[in-house]
Each structure stands twice: as structure tokens, then as C-alpha cells.
C-alpha positions as CSV (number, residue, x, y, z in Angstrom):
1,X,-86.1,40.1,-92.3
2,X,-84.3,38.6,-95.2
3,X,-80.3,37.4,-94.7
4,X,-77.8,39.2,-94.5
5,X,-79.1,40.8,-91.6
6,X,-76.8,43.6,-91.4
7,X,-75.5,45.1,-94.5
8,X,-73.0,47.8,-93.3
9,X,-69.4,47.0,-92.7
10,X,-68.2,46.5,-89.5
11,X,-66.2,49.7,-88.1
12,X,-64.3,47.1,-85.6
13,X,-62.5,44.5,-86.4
14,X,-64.3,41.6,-85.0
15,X,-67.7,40.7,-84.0
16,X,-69.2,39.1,-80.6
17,X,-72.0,37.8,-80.9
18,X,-73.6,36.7,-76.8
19,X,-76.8,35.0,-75.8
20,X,-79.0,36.4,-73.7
21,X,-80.6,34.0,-71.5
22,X,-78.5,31.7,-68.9
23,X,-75.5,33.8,-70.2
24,X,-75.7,37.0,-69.7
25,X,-78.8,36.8,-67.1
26,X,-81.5,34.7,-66.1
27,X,-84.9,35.1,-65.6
28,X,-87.6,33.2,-64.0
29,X,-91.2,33.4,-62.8
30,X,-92.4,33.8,-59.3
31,X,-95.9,32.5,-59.5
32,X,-96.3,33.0,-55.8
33,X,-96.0,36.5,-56.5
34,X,-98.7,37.1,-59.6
35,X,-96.2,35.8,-62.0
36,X,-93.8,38.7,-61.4
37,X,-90.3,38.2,-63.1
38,X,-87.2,38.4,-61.6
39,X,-84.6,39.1,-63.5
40,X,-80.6,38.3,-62.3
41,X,-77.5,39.3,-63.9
42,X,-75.0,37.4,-64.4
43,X,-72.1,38.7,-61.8
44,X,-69.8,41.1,-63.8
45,X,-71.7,41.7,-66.5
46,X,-70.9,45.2,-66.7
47,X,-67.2,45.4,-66.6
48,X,-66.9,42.7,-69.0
49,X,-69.3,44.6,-71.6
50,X,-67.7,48.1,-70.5
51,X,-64.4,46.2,-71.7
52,X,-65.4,44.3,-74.5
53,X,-67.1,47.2,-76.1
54,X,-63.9,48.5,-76.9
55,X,-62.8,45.6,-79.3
56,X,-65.8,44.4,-80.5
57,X,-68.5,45.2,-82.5
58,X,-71.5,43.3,-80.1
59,X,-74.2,41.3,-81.3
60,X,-77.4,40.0,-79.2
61,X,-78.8,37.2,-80.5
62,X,-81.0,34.8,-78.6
63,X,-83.7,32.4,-78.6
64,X,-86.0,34.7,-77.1
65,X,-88.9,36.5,-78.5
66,X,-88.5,40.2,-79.5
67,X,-91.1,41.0,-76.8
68,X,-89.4,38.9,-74.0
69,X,-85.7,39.8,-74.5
70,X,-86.2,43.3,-75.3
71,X,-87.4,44.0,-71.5
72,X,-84.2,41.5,-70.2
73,X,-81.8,43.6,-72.8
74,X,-83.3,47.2,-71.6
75,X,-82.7,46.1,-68.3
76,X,-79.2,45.6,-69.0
77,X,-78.6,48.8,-71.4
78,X,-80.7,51.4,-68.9
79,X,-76.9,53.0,-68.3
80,X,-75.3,52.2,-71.6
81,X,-75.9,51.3,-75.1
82,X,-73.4,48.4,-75.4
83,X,-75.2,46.4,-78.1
84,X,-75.2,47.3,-82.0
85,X,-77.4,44.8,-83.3
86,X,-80.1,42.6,-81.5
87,X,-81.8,39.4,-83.0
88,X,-84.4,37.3,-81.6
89,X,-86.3,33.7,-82.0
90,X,-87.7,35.4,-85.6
91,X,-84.2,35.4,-87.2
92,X,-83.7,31.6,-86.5
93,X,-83.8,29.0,-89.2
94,X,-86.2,26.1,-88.0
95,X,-84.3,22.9,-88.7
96,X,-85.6,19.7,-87.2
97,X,-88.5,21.4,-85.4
98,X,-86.3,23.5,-83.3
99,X,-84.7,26.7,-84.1
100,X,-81.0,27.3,-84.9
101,X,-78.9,30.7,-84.8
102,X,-77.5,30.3,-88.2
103,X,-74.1,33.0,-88.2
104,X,-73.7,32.6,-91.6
105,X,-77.2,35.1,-92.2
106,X,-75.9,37.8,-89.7
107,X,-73.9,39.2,-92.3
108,X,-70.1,39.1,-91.0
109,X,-67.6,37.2,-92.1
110,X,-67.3,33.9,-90.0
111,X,-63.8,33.9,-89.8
112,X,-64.2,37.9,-87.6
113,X,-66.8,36.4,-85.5
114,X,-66.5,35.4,-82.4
């Protein structure tokens, strides 16, 4: 997907843009277990999207792949829809060998994102 990312103007004022994994859960694998995953949520996740919703446009974007974080973000959404947009590993820029969130591609104005 070429930058920006998203071309249609922002209907709030500011834009939040969260990681995914180790911020708003965690995941691991239990190889005793047939390499179920368990999934945890980080504690008052729900209020604080319930009332952050209300100011801000929010914005996934994590180092995840599509695949991966879509099951973690579904899990979190199977109430509510609280995210607008979603990006993934595949809308990094590889610097260095390792992969960067670049802001300046989502299509926002950096000085409304938070």
C-alpha cells in the first residue's frame, strides 16, 4: 500500500496511534500445550479505549504480521469496534535491517498525532 495510508480527513481532532503487542496485550506460546496461545490483556484495556474513543480518532499499528495481530486485535474488538485504521509489519519502512513505523506515511498531520 503506497503512503499516505489514509487519505480521508480526520472527523476528530487528533489521532492515537497504539501498539499492539506488550502494550495493549501480550501473547505467548505454551509449547507444553500443542503450541496453543494465550493471549492476556493488558488490565483496563477496555475503559481506557471506551474513553479514548471519544477524543480520538485510533490507529493500530504494530510490528506484527496482518495474520498474527488480526486474531490479537479481534480478540480485543469482539464487543466493540474501537479501532479505525489497522497497520501491520507490511506498512514498515526497513531501515538498517529492522523495520520502523514511519508516522509521517500514515497520512495525519504529525503535529495531531499522538
Amino acid at each position: 500500500m503506497p503512503a499516505p495510508y489514509i487519505k480521508l480527513k480526520n472527523k476528530k481532532p487528533f489521532s492515537l496511534i497504539l501498539d499492539l503487542d506488550k502494550t495493549l496485550a501480550h501473547s505467548e506460546i505454551n509449547i507444553m500445550k500443542g503450541d496453543e496461545v494465550i493471549i492476556r490483556l493488558r488490565p483496563g484495556i477496555f475503559p481506557f479505549l471506551e474513553e479514548v474513543e471519544k477524543y480520538y480518532e485510533l490507529i493500530i499499528f504494530t510490528e506484527d504480521t496482518q495474520d498474527y495481530a488480526d486474531k490479537l486485535i479481534d480478540t480485543i474488538e469482539e464487543s466493540n469496534i474501537y479501532f479505525d485504521y489497522r497497520f501491520y509489519r507490511q506498512h514498515m519502512v526497513i531501515i538498517d535491517k529492522g523495520f520502523v513505523k514511519d508516522l509521517n506515511r500514515i497520512g495525519r498531520p504529525l503535529d495531531k498525532v499522538i
